[in-house]
Each structure stands twice: as structure tokens, then as C-alpha cells.
GUROFI-887762 format. One line per 10 residues: for each residue z, x, y of C-alpha. Coordinates in steps of 0.05 Angstrom, whole numbers, plus 32768, in hexadecimal, padded with zeros to 4 digits. Layout:
BEGIN
Z X Y; ...
END
This chain:
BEGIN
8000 8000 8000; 8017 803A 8036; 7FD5 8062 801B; 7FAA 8017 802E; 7FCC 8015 806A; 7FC1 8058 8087; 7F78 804C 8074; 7F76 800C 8096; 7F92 8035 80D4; 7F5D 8064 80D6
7F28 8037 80D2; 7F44 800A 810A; 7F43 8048 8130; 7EFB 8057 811F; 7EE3 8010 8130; 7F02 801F 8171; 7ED6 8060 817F; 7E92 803B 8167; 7EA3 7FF9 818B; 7EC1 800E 81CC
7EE2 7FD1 81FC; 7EB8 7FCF 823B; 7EC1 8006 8263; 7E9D 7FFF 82A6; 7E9E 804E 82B4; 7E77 8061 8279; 7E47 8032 828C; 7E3C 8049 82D6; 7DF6 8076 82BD; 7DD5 8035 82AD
7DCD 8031 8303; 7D92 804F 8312; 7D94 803E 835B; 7DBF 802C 8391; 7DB5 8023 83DE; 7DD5 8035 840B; 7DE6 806F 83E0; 7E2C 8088 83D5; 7E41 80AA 8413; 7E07 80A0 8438
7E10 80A5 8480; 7DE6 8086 84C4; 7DD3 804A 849E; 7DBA 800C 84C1; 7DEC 7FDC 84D6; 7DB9 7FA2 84B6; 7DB3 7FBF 8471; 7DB4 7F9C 8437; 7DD8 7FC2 83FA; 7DAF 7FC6 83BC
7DC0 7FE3 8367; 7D90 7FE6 832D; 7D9A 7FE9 82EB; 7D69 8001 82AF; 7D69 7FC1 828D; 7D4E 7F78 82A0; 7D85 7F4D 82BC; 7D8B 7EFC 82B5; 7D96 7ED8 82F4; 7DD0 7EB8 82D0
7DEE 7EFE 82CA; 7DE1 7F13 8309; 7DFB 7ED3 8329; 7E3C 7EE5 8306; 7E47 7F20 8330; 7E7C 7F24 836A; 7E6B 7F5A 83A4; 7EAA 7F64 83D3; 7E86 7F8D 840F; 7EC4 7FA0 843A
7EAF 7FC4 8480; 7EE9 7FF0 84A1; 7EDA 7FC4 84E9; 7EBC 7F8B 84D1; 7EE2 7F74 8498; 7ECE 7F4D 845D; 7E88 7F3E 8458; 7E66 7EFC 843D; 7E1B 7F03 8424; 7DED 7EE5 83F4
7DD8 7F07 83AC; 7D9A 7F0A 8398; 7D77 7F25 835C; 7D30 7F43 8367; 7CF6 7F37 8348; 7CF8 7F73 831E; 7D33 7F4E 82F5; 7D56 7F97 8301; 7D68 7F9B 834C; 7D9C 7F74 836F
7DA6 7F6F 83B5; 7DE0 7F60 83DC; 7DCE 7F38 8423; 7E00 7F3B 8455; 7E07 7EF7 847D; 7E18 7F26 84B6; 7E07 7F75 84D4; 7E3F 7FA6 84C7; 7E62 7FCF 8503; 7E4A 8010 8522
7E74 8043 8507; 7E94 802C 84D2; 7E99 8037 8487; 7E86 8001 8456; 7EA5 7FFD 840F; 7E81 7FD7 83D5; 7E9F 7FBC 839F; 7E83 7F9C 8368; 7E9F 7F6B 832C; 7E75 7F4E 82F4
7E97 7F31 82B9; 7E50 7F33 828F; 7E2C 7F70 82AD; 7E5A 7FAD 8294; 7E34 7FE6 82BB; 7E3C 7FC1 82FB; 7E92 7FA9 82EA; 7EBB 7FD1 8320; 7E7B 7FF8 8346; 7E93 8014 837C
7E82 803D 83B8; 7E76 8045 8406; 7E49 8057 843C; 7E51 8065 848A; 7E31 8038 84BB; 7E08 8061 84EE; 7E3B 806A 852C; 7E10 804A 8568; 7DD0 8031 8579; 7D98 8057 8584
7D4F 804C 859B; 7D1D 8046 8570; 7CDA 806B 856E; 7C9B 804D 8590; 7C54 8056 856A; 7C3C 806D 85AF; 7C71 80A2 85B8; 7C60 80B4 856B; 7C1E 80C2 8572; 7C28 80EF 85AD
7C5F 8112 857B; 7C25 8124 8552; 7BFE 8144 858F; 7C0D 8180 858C; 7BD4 8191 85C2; 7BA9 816F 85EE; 7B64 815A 85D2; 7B38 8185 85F3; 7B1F 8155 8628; 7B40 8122 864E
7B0D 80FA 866C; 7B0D 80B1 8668; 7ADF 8090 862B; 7A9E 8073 864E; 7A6F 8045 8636; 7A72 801D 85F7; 7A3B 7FF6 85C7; 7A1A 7FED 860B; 79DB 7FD4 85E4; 7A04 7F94 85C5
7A08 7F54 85E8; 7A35 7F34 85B0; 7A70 7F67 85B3; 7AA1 7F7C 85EB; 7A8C 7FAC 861E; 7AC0 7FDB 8611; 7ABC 7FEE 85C0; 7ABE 8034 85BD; 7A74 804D 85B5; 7A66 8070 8571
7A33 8093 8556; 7A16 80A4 850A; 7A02 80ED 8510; 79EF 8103 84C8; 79D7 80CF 8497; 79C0 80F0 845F; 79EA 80C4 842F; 79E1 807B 842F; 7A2A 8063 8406; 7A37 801D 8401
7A74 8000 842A; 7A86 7FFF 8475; 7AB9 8031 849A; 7AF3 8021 84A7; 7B11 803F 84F6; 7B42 802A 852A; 7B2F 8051 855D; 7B5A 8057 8599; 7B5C 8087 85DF; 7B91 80C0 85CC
7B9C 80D0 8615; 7BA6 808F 8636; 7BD4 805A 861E; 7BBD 8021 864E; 7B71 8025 863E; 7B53 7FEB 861C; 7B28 800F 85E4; 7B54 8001 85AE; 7B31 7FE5 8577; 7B24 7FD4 8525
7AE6 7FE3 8515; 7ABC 7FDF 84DB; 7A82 7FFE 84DB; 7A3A 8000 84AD; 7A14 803E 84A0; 79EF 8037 84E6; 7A24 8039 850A; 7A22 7FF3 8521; 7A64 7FC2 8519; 7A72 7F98 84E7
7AB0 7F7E 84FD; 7AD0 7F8C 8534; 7B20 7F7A 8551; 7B40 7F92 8599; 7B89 7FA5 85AB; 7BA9 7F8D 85E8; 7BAB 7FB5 8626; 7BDF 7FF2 8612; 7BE4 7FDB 85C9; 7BCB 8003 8585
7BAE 7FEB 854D; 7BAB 801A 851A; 7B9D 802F 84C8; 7B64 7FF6 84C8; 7B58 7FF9 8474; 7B45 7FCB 8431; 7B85 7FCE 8411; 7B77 7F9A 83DB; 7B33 7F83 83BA; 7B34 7F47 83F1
7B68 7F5C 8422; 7B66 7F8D 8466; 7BA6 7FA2 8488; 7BB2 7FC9 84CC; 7BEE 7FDC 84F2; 7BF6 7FBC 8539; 7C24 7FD0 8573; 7C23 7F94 8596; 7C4F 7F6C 855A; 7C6C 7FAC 8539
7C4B 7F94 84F3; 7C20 7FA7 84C2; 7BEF 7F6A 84BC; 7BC3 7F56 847B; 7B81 7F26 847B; 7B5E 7EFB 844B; 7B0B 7F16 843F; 7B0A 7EDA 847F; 7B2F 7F02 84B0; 7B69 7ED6 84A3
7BB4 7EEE 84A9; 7BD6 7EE8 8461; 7C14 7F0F 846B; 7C2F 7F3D 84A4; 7C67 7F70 8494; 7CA7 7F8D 84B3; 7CE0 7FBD 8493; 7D1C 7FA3 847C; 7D67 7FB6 847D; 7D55 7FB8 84D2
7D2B 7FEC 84D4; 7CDE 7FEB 84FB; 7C94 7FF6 84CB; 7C81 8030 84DC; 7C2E 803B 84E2; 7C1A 806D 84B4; 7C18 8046 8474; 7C13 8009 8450; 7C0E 7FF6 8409; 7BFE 7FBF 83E2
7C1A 7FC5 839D; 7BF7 7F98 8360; 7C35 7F6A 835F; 7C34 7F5D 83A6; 7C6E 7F8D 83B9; 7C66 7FB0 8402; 7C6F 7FFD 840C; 7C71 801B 844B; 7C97 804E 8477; 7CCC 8049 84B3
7CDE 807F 84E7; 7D1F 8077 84ED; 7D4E 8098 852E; 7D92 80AD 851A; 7DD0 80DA 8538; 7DC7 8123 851C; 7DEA 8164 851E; 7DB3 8192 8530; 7DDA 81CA 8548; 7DD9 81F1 84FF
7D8A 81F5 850D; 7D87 820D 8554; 7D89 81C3 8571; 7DB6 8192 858F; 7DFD 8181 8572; 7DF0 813A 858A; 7DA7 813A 857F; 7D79 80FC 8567; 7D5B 8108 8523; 7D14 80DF 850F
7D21 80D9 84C2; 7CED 80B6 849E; 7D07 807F 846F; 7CD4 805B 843D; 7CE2 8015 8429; 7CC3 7FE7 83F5; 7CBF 7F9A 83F8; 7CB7 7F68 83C1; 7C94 7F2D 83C8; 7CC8 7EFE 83DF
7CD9 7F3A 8418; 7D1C 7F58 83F6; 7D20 7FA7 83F8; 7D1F 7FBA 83B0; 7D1C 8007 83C6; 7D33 803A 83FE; 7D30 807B 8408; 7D42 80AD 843F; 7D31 80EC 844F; 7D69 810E 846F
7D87 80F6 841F; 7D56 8124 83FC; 7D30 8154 8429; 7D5A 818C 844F; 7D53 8187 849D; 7D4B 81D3 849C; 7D05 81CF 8478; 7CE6 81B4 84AD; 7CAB 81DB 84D2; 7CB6 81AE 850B
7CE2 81CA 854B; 7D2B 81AD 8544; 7D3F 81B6 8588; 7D37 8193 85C6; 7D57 814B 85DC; 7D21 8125 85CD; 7D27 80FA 857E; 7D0D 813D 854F; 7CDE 811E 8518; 7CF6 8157 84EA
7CC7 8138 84AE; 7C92 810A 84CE; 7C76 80E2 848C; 7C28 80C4 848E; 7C19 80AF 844A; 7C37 8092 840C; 7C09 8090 83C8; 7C23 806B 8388; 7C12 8098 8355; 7C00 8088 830D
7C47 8086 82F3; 7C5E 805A 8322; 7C86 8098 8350; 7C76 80A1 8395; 7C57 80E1 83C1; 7C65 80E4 8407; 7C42 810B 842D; 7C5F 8127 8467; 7C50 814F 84A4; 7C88 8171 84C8
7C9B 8194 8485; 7C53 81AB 8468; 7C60 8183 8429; 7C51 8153 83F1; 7C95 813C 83D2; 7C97 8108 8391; 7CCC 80D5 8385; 7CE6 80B6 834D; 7CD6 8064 8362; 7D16 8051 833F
7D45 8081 834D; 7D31 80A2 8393; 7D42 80ED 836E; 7D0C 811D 8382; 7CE3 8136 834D; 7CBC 816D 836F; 7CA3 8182 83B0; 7C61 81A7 83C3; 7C58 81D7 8400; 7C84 81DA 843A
7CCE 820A 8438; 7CDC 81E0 83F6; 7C9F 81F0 83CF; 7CA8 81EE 8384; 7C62 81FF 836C; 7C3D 8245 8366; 7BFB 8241 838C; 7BCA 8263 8357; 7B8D 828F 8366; 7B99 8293 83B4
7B95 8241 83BD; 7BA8 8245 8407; 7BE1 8211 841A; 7BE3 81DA 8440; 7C08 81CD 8486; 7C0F 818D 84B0; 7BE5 8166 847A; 7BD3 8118 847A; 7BC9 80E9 8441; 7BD3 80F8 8401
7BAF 80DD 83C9; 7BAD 80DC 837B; 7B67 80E5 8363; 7B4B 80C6 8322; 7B43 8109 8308; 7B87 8113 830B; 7B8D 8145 834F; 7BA4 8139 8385; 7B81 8139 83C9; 7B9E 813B 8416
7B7C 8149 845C; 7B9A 8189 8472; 7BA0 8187 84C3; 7BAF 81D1 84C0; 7BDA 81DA 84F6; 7BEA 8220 8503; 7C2A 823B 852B; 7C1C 8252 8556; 7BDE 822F 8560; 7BA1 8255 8556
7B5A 8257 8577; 7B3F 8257 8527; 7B5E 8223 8511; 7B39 81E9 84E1; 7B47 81AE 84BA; 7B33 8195 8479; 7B35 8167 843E; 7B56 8183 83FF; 7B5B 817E 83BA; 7B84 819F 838A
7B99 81A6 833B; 7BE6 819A 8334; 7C05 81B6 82ED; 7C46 818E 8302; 7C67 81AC 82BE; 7C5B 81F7 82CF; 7C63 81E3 8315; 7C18 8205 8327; 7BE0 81F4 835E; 7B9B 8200 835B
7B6C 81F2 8398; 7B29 81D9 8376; 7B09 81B9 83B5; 7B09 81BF 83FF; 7AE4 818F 842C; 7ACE 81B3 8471; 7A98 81AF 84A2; 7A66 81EC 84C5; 7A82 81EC 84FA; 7AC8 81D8 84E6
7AF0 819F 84FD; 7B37 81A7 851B; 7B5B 8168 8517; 7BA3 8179 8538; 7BC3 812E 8520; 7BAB 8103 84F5; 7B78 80F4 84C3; 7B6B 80E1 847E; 7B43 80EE 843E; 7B2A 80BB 840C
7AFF 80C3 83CC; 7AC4 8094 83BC; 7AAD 806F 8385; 7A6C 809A 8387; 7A9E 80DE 837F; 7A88 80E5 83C8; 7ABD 80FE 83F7; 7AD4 80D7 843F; 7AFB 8102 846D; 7B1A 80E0 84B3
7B29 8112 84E4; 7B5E 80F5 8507; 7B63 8113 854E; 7B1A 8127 855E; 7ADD 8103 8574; 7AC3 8112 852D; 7AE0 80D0 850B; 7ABF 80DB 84C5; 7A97 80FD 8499; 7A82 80FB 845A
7A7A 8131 8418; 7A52 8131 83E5; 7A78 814F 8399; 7A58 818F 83B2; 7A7E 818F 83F0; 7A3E 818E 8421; 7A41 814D 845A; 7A1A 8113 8450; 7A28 80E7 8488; 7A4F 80EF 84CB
7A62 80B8 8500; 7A81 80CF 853F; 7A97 80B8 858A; 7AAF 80D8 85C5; 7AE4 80F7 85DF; 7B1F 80E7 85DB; 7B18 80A8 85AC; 7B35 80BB 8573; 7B4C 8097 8530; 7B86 809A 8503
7B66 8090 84C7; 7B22 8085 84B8; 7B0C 806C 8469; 7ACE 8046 8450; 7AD5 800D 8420; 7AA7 7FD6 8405; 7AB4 7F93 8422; 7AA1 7F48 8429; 7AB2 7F1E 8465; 7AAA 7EDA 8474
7AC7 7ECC 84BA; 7ADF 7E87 84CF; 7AC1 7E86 8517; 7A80 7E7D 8523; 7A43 7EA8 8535; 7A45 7EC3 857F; 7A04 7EBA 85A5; 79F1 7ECB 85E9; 79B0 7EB4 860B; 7995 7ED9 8644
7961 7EBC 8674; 7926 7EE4 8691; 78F9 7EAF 86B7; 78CF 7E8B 8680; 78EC 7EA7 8652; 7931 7EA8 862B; 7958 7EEE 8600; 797C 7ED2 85CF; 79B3 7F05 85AF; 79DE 7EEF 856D
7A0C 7F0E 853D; 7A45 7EF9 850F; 7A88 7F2F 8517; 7A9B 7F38 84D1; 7A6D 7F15 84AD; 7A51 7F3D 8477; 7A1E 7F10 845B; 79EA 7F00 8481; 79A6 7F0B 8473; 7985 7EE5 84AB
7990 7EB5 84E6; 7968 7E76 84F7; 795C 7E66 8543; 7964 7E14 8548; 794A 7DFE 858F; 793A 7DBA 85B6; 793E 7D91 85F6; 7982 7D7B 85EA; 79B3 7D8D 85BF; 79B2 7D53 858D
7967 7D64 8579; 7961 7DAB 8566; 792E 7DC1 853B; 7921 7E05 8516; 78FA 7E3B 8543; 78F7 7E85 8519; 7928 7EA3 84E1; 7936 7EE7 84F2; 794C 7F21 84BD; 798A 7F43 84CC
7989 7F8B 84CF; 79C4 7F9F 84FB; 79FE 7F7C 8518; 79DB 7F60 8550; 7995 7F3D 8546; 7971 7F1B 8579; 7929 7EFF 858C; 790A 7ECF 85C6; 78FC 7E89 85D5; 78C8 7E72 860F
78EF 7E3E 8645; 78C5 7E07 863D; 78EA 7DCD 8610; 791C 7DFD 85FF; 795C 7DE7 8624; 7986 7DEF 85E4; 798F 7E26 85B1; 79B9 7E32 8577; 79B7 7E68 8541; 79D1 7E5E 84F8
79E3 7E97 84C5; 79D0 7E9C 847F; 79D0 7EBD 8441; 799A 7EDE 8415; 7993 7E9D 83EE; 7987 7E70 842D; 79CD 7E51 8435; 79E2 7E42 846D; 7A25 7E65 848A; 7A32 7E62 84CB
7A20 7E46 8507; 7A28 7E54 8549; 7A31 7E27 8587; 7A00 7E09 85AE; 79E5 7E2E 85E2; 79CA 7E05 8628; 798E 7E32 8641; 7994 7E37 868C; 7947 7E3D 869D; 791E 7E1E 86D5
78FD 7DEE 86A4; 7940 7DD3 8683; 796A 7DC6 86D2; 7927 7DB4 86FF; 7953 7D89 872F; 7989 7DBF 8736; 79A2 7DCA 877E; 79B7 7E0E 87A2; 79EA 7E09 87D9; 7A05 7E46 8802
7A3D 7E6A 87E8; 7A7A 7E4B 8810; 7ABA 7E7B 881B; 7AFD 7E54 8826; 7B37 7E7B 884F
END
């Protein structure tokens, strides 16, 4: 019996070792994310506070969760829980902001979830307000000089009754390649911030406009792209948004940051599952005095943020968290904010992680999606990868890209310091062994003469393994390579218009408003100019005329062939005119509005009195 019991003992004792009770600190790995992080200091007093786990979560389980949020100044905090989309994420919602200055304590009870029973942690509230960065005041961060002229933009499609006066004139000046699609520009006047040539444009192979969009007097509108099979996004000043429209120039969706923070307008993505992923510039209180700077200095961190579809932050991540200050090739001195890492592009790659390109440090860092850990970083003061056979490196770069081939490809600006008289930009593309930690350069992406682009730019690779490279701050706004690296086609304008970005994509519009058409009398005789702004499909317009404007009948049909088309009617019987789009299978779709043809032989009764001026 004794030998029975002590046998019984021991394997009570071993049950108790293979079946453990619930013991929330073993469990605490299972979080993969958290935000704020633990510690984390200068956050936003509007933040929400998010955890992840690895596995799928019930909204039963997660509704059985109690958060106690507990700010030093504020007190006890009443929010909403919600579980994301993702089934892994929950998200805490204050009802109200938290106090600048204080600390913030989370705890967490869940009688179900055992790696989330007794979390617990804290972050620091940023101490006061401060002023938020301006996309005006940005892009003159990134001009580092002047453009080399500072005369105002003349002149505009001067030759185009149909469009405003003051588009910025372009010009195709190599067209050796003919590649399907239009290109994509927003070009603004980098000197003046009041002028009014601030456009999206889209523009064929002639250079002529396809569709065409202005900014308000002092406002940008910038990174004009396709970012979905039927969707276009751009960045605009004016409503500090990113703004998305349907194939009929439409607005389906506009986007600002969460956790109250401002979009920034380098980037915006458009994930398969309708999440949002874009970056913020984000002012905060920094010692800079370790660096040469200011103890009480302003430091520009950037902070990327993604959205699900219903708008809840599912993931944050912050710089001054993960990249050292002191890597920056950016001055840290000075009063005014210092944008010690100055992001421009973020590219999903094709397990799901994130690279960030970004300018003030020379370098392409990956993140883990889920957990916000590094997992390498290339060029710049961290660089983890050995540049094989002399591949040159990379310094103020712009948009980074995964290619189908597996490389990776970015438009190196090239800044120098000090600046240099030599100095060139270009497009390129190298072979990552991210095991080994190696980089090959196997392409490069330069014209004869070369191209300095100081800010800015982009590079994009085509369906036809053709090679589009934006220049960013010159007059030069794209050109395009052919897989041997030779230019096929060029479109420029004049100084100093420049663009941010400048991509071609295939497209298909079918605008809501109607044709434009402008008629033009010269004695017996009547110009008639038409043209549909962002209508893709035309093939041909038919000119409708008649003595009044219930009994038109047809006149000519007239191919199109650019974006404006146009043609002549005699004033005889002609007092009303009307032109109506259509397709290459004869349907019919657009028309415009009826035009009243002011001729001699339409008013003969009409009376001129002398101009009369009233004090």
C-alpha cells in the first residue's frame, strides 16, 4: 500500500509538470506585437493601444477581455475594444486623449485568453504640444540647393482651347519607344509656393493630356499614380489626405493617420485586402545635445502606420524605436525640427515584410509586419551587407522596389557632401543574398549627359522589362530604358516645374462630365474645338448642328488623334452645335452641351449700344 502510494505521488507530481495550471507569464511570447511599446516615450496623446497574438482570436474571447488603462494625470480611462479584422489584433479605443506628460499603465485581464491574463506595461505621453510639419516646408527640407534657375514657368499647352491656360507646358523629346500606357506626373513650381501650376497630369506618348486636375492657389497635389487595377490615388495639401478614384474619376475613399498623427505625402498603398499603408512625419521633443545639436531640439521621426478596412491601426512603428539618431547623414543641429531619417517609400515585399526606404540615413531597412523587429538594413552608418565586386552604394535614394526577378531596384539621388559639381543621379538595381548578407549591382539606369535630381524621383519597371525613371527635381520629368539600359523615350518641361514622382501605367477612364467644346467665330465661318479630359476611349466625335437647338442633325465624324480634335462649320443655318463622343464600335458616350453660334447670320436683329461707365 505505502509502495502504491508513493507511486501515486510521483505521478501526481508528473501530471503536474505535463499539465501545468495557467500561468499567464509563460504565455507572454505568444504577443507578437504591442503598441505603444513598453517604455515608449513621446507618444501621441490620441493613441490607441494595440497587442497581437500568433493565433486567431473569437470575438467571443476577445469580448471577454477587461483593459484597465490608468493615466498618472488623467485617471482611469474608458474605451471601446475591438478585435481587427485579422482575428489576431486587438485594439484598445480610448473614449478620451490622455495628458501631456504623463505615464500610462495598461493592464489587461482575460479569463479565456491565457497569453493576454495579467499583461502589463506603460508608456510616456509626449510632454507638450508641438507643431506639426507642413508638405510645403517638407519639400523645401529636401532642397538641398536651388534649381538652377528661378524664373517663373511661362506659357502652357498654348495650342489647346479645351484645357486651362496655365498647365505646365511639356514636351516629348525622344520617342523611339512607343509602350502602351499614359504617364503619370504632378508637376508643381519648386520655387514659388503661390503659383497656380500645380497639376495631375496624365499624359499619352505625344505628350498631349489625357486627363488633367489643378490645385488651388498655394496648394500641392502630389504622387498622381494607378495604385489598383481600377483605382488612382494622389496626395493633396489642401485637405491633408491621400484621395483614391473609381476608373470615372470618382472619389471612393480618402485617407488620414490614426492614433492623431497627419498622412504624410510620400507614399500610399493599397494592400489586396483593402488595408491602407502609408507614412507620418511626426515632430517630437529630443535630446540632441549627444550629436552636436540642441538639448531641447525638435526631432522629425518618421512613423509608418497601417489601416484596415474599417480604419483601425493594426500596426505602428517608429523610428527613433529601431534606427539610432546617430546614423543619420542629415545635420542634427540647428533650431529648426531635424528630419534625422526622412522616409519616401514603403514596398510590401513578397513575404509580407516591409522596406522603407529612407533618405536622411542612405538606407533600405526591412521590417518584420508583425512584430516591428528589424531584420536587416542596407547602406547608410548601419549597413549589414558587403557590397561585392565594387557595386558603388547608394546615398539619399528614393523608392524602393521589389522586382519580379527577385532584386531590388531604387532611384539613387546621389547626393554628395559636400555637394559636388559631378554629381548624377540614377535608377538602380541590385542582387541581394539576404542570407550571406551580400549586394551585387547588376544594372544602372543613367543618361549622356547625366541627370542630377537633388530631391525626389522615382523608378518603376514595365511590363515590357522596359525601365521608367522620374527625376524628381529637374525639368527632365521622365525617361525611359530599354533592358539594355539605352533611352527610348523622354518628356520634359521647363524650369523649375518639377515632379515628385513620375510612373507610367495602363489605364481606362470614363469620366462623368461631359465633353468640353469651344466654338470660335471668324466671320462666315465657325472653329469648333472638342475634347473629353480623361476619357480614354474615344475613337471619334460627331459634329450635330441646326437652326435651333431642338433640331440638330449630324454634320462630319471626326477621328481622334490627340486630346484636342477640332474642324469647321460655315455660319449659314448653323446657329447650334453639339459634339458627341464615341467608341470604336459606334456607341455613343458622351455628349457635350449645346453650343449657341454667335454669327451674323444666327442674331441679324442684334443691337450695339455704346459702352456706358457708371461712377
Amino acid at each position: 500500500m505505502r509502495q502504491f502510494f508513493g507511486c501515486a505521488c510521483i505521478l501526481i507530481v508528473m501530471l503536474s509538470f505535463s499539465f501545468p495550471s495557467r500561468q499567464p507569464a509563460q504565455a507572454a511570447p505568444m504577443v507578437e506585437y504591442r503598441d505603444p511599446a513598453p517604455s515608449a516615450k513621446t507618444v501621441n496623446p490620441s493613441t490607441t493601444i494595440a497587442i497581437r497574438l500568433g493565433p486567431r482570436l473569437s470575438k467571443a474571447a476577445a469580448a471577454t477581455l477587461d483593459f484597465q488603462v490608468f493615466g498618472s494625470q488623467s485617471g482611469l480611462h474608458q474605451g471601446k475594444v475591438v478585435l481587427a479584422e485579422d482575428q489576431r489584433t486587438i485594439i484598445f479605443q480610448p473614449t478620451t486623449a490622455f495628458a501631456f506628460g504623463e505615464t500610462v499603465r495598461v493592464s489587461i485581464t482575460s479569463p479565456t485568453i491565457a497569453a493576454l491574463d495579467q499583461q502589463q506595461w506603460s508608456f510616456s505621453i509626449v510632454e507638450r504640444v508641438v507643431a506639426q510639419p507642413k508638405p510645403s516646408q517638407q519639400l523645401r527640407a529636401e532642397q538641398a540647393s536651388k534649381p538652377t534657375s528661378s524664373a517663373q514657368p511661362t506659357g502652357g499647352m498654348q495650342m489647346l482651347r479645351t484645357v486651362p491656360f496655365n498647365i505646365p507646358p511639356v514636351t516629348v523629346t525622344l520617342a523611339i519607344s512607343n509602350t502602351p500606357g499614359y504617364i503619370f506626373v504632378s508637376p508643381f513650381d519648386w520655387v514659388s509656393d503661390v503659383t497656380p501650376n500645380r497639376y495631375l497630369l496624365m499624359l499619352d506618348n505625344a505628350g498631349a493630356p489625357i486627363y488633367h486636375h489643378g490645385a488651388g492657389a498655394g496648394d500641392f497635389l502630389l504622387d498622381f499614380r494607378k495604385i489598383a487595377p481600377n483605382l488612382l490615388t494622389y496626395y493633396d495639401s489642401s485637405t491633408l489626405k491621400y484621395h483614391v478614384l473609381n476608373q470615372h474619376y470618382q472619389e471612393v475613399a480618402s485617407y488620414q493617420a490614426g492614433n492623431g498623427y497627419q498622412i504624410d505625402y510620400h507614399e500610399l498603398l493599397l494592400t489586396p485586402d483593402n488595408h491602407a499603408i502609408f507614412m507620418i512625419y511626426a515632430n517630437i521633443p529630443y535630446d540632441l545635445s549627444p550629436y552636436g545639436g540642441e538639448q531641447n531640439a525638435i526631432l522629425t521621426e518618421l512613423v509608418l502606420q497601417e489601416l484596415d478596412a474599417a480604419g483601425n491601426v493594426v500596426f505602428q512603428w517608429r523610428s527613433s524605436e529601431h534606427i539610432p539618431v546617430g546614423d543619420s547623414s542629415h545635420s542634427l543641429a540647428g533650431s529648426a525640427p531635424v528630419d534625422y531619417i526622412h522616409g519616401n517609400a514603403i514596398e510590401v515585399d513578397t513575404d509580407g515584410h516591409w522596406l522603407i526606404s529612407s533618405r536622411h540615413t542612405d538606407e533600405i531597412t526591412k521590417i518584420n509586419r508583425q512584430t516591428g523587429a528589424v531584420i536587416w538594413r542596407f547602406g547608410g552608418e548601419g549597413n549589414q551587407f558587403q557590397f561585392l565586386d565594387n557595386s558603388p552604394r547608394f546615398f539619399h535614394q528614393h523608392d524602393i522596389r521589389r522586382l519580379a526577378n527577385g532584386n531590388i531596384m531604387l532611384y539613387n539621388n546621389w547626393n554628395s557632401l559636400p555637394p559636388s559639381a559631378n554629381a548624377f543621379s540614377m535608377a538602380m538595381e541590385y542582387k541581394l543574398d539576404e542570407i550571406n548578407k551580400t549586394a551585387r549591382l547588376v544594372k544602372s539606369f543613367r543618361t549622356n549627359p547625366d541627370r542630377y535630381g537633388v530631391a525626389m524621383g522615382s523608378a518603376q519597371r514595365l511590363d515590357n522589362g522596359n525601365t521608367g525613371v522620374g527625376w524628381g527635381s529637374t525639368s527632365t520629368l521622365y525617361t525611359e530604358f530599354n533592358a539594355l539600359g539605352q533611352p527610348v523615350f523622354e518628356l520634359t518641361t521647363v524650369e523649375p516645374i518639377v515632379s515628385y514622382r513620375a510612373k507610367r501605367y495602363e489605364w481606362q477612364g470614363q469620366p462623368t462630365w461631359p465633353p468640353t467644346l469651344v466654338a470660335e467665330s471668324h466671320g462666315n465661318s465657325t472653329s469648333l474645338y472638342y475634347s473629353w479630359n480623361g476619357a480614354t476611349e474615344v475613337a471619334d466625335y460627331q459634329v450635330y448642328t441646326g437652326p435651333t437647338s431642338a433640331s440638330l442633325s449630324l454634320q462630319n465624324t471626326t477621328p481622334k488623334t490627340s486630346f484636342e480634335t477640332s474642324t469647321s462649320v460655315v455660319n449659314n443655318a448653323h446657329c447650334f452645335v453639339q459634339v458627341r463622343a464615341r467608341n470604336s464600335q459606334g456607341t455613343v458616350l458622351g455628349l457635350s452641351a449645346i453650343a449657341f453660334l454667335a454669327s451674323d447670320s444666327c442674331t441679324p436683329n442684334r443691337v450695339y449700344l455704346p459702352s456706358i461707365s457708371i461712377q
